[in-house]
C-alpha positions in Angstrom: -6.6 252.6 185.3 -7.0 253.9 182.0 -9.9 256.5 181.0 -13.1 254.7 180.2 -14.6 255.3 176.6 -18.0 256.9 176.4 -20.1 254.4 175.6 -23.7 255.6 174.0 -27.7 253.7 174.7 -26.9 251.7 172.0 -23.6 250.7 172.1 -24.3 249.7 175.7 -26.7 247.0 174.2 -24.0 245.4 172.4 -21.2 245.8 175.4 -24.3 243.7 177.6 -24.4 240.8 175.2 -20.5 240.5 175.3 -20.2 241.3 178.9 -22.6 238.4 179.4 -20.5 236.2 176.6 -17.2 237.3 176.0 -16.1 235.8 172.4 -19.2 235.7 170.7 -18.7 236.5 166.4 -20.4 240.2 165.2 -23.2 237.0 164.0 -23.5 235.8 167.2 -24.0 239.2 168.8 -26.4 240.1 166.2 -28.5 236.7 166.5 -27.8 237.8 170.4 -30.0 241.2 169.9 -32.7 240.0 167.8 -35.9 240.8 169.1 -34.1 243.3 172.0 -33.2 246.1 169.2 -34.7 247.0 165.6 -31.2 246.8 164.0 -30.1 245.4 160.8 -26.6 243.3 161.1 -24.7 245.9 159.5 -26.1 248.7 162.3 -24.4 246.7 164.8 -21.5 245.5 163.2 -21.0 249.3 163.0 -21.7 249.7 166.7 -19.0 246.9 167.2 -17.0 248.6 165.1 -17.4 252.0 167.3 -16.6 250.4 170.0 -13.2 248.6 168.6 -12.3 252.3 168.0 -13.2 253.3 171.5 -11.2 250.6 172.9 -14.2 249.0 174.7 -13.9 246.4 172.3 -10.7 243.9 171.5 -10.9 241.3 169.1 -9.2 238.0 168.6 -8.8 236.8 164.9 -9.7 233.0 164.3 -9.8 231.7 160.5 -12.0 234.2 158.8 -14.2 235.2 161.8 -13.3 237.7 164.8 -14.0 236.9 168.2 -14.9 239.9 170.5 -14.4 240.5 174.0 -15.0 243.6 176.6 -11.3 245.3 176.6 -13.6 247.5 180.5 -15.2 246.0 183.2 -18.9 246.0 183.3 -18.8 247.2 186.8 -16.5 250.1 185.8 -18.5 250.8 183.2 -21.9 250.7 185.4 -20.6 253.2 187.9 -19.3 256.0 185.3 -22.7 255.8 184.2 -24.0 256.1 187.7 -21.7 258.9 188.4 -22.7 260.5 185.1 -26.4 260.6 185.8 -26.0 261.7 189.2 -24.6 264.9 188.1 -26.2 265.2 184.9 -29.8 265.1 186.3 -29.3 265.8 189.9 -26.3 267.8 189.9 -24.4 265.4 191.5 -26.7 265.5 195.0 -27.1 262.1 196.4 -29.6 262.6 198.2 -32.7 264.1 195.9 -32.0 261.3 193.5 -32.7 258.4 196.3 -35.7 260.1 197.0 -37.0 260.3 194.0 -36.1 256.7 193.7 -37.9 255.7 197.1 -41.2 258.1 196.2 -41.7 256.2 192.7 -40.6 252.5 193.5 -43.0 249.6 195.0 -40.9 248.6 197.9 -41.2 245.6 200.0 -40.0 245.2 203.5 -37.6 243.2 203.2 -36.5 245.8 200.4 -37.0 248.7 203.3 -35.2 246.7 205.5 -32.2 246.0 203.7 -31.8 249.6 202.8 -31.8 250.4 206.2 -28.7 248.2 206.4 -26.9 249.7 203.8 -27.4 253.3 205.1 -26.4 252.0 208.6 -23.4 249.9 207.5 -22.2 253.3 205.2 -23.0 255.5 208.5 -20.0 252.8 210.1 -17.7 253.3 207.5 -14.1 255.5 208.1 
């Protein structure tokens, strides 16, 4: 797999609108983000343009207009970022970080309960 691109807070807004709708015109992605981001149309056709560079971004030409679609994964995407934080903020201990987690969110039972079945189906696993 090749190396993922770096992708910054606000370039991440326009990679979710795309991930969500692969194809949309730099238009479309700016109608997309109206009201979710305080950004003129030419601020995030420059962030579309970042990310073209980056190769996060691959375009398809049709007539005048340029389609855009994700060139990564969303999920790949998601867990570099996971990994990222991890050892950014809690030097890459596991275990700190879902406390903190557990300690500051309103958890149900169900919630409880089905993180009890993660932890024991990961204790099972080779």
């Amino acid at each position: 797999m090749k190396k993922l691109p770096n992708i910054s807070d606000a370039e991440w807004l326009v990679m979710t609108v795309l991930w969500a709708a692969p194809g949309l015109t730099a238009d479309e992605v700016v109608a997309a983000l109206e009201g979710k981001a305080a950004w003129n149309a030419r601020t995030i056709r420059t962030l579309i343009n970042r990310l073209l560079r980056k190769d996060a971004l691959r375009y398809e030409k049709e007539g005048r207009r340029y389609r855009y679609f994700p060139a990564v994964a969303q999920e790949h995407c998601t867990r570099q970022e996971r990994r990222s934080f991890l050892h950014r903020v809690y030097g890459g201990t596991v275990t700190p970080m879902l406390a903190a987690f557990i300690e500051d969110a309103q958890l149900s039972r169900d919630d409880i309960d089905e993180l009890k079945r993660m932890l024991e189906k990961k204790e099972g696993a080779p």
